[in-house]
C-alpha positions, -999 to +999 in steps of 0.1 A: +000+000+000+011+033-011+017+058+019+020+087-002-019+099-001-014+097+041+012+122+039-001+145+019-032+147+039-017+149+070+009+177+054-024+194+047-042+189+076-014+202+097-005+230+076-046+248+071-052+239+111-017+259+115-027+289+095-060+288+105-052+286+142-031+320+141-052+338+116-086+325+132-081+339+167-080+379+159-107+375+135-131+356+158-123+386+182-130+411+157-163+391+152-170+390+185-165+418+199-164+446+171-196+466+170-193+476+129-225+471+113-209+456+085-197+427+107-227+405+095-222+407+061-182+401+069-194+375+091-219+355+066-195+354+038-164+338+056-193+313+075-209+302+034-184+270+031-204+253+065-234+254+034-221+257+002-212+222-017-171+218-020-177+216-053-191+249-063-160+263-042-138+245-062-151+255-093-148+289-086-118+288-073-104+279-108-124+301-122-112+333-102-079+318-098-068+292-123-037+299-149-063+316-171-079+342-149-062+377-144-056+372-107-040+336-111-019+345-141-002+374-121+006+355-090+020+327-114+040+352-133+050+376-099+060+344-077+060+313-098+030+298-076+005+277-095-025+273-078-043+251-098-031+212-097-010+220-071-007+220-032-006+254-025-038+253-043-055+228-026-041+242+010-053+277+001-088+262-010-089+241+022-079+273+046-111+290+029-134+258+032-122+251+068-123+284+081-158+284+095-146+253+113-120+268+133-140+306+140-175+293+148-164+276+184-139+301+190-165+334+182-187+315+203-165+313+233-155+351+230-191+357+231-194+331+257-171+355+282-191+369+310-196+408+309-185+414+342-147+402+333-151+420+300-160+453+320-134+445+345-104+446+319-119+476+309-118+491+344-085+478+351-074+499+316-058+462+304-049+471+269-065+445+245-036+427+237-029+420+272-068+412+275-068+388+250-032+372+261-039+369+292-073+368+302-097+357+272-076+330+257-071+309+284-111+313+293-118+301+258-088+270+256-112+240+250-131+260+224-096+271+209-090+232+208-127+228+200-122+246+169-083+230+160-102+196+163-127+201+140-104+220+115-083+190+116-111+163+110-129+183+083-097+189+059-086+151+062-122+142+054-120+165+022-129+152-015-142+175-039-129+204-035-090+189-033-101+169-062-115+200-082-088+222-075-057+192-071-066+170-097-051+137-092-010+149-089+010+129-067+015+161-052-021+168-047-036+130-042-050+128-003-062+099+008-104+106+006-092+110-039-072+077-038-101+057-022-120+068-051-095+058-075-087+028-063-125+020-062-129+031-096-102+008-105-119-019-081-089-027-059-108-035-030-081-046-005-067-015-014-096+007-006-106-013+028-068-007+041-069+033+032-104+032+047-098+016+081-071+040+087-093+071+082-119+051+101-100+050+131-084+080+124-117+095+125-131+078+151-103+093+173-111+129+163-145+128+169-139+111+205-122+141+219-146+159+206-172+143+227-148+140+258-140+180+254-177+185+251-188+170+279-165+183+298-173+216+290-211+209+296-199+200+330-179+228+342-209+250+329-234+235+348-206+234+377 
């Protein structure tokens, strides 16, 4: 069995959670917390991958940013990057599929904060940085990890947008687009041993998910 698919979906996994994880936290704060009007609209756009079908994302990714669109064609020509068929395609189309995945838990636990300790930074004149640091992001650590767990599951779980955007490259081939191709190709034994790994894998994800959740439930009701 070919190992290959594994590591390019744990490459990708680990590298949208990554970006996600440090790009996720100021904008679930601005989210949360900023009282601009045009917050919802800002708001409803990033949160439209939880409904919209990975394959209309992937087809207009290529269209707004495959070789033959204007904003493709200059950042292949200004930095040699191809995004189509390529992995820093398929990461850049998984960071915008997964991000409502990684703000929804952690907007909800900034809005989750009780307003007393909100107005008590304020009193204390804690600049927000130093709110954030120290005060908001350790209430908020299990949805933080929440929100990591469930950007994690969903990007190995990906299929059509990585195969939209990827192709099949060997670059580009995870291991949800070789279990169809080796289905396809009816190598069974194949298929059952990528499968069981994602199964468990899986399995696993979705555990802690449970555990962090009831433990959260708990202290709540503590």
């Amino acid at each position: 069995m070919d190992f290959t698919p594994f590591y390019v979906t744990f490459k990708l996994a680990c590298l949208t959670t990554s970006i996600l994880f440090v790009i996720g936290i100021p904008i679930a704060y601005f989210l949360a917390f900023s009282k601009w009007r045009g917050k919802v609209f800002l708001e409803s756009i990033i949160l439209l991958p939880i409904v919209l079908p990975p394959t209309v994302l992937g087809f207009y990714f290529l269209i707004f940013l495959g070789p033959k669109s204007t904003v493709g064609h200059f950042i292949e020509s200004t930095f040699g990057i191809t995004l189509a068929f390529s992995f820093p395609g398929i990461l850049l189309g998984s960071i915008i599929f997964c991000t409502p995945f990684m703000l929804t838990p952690i907007i909800n636990g900034f809005r989750g904060i009780p307003k007393n300790l909100i107005e008590s930074t304020i009193l204390l004149n804690k600049s927000r940085v130093n709110a954030l640091w120290y005060v908001y992001l350790p209430i908020i650590r299990k949805a933080i990890l929440n929100g990591v767990l469930l950007t994690f599951a969903h990007t190995i779980g990906e299929f059509g947008l990585v195969l939209m955007i990827g192709g099949k490259m060997k670059d580009t081939n995870v291991a949800s687009v070789a279990i169809y191709d080796e289905m396809n190709a009816m190598n069974y034994d194949t298929v059952h041993s990528y499968a069981i790994i994602l199964l468990i894998i899986s399995f696993i994800l979705i555990f802690f998910l449970n555990l962090l959740t009831r433990k959260s439930n708990r202290s709540n009701l503590a």
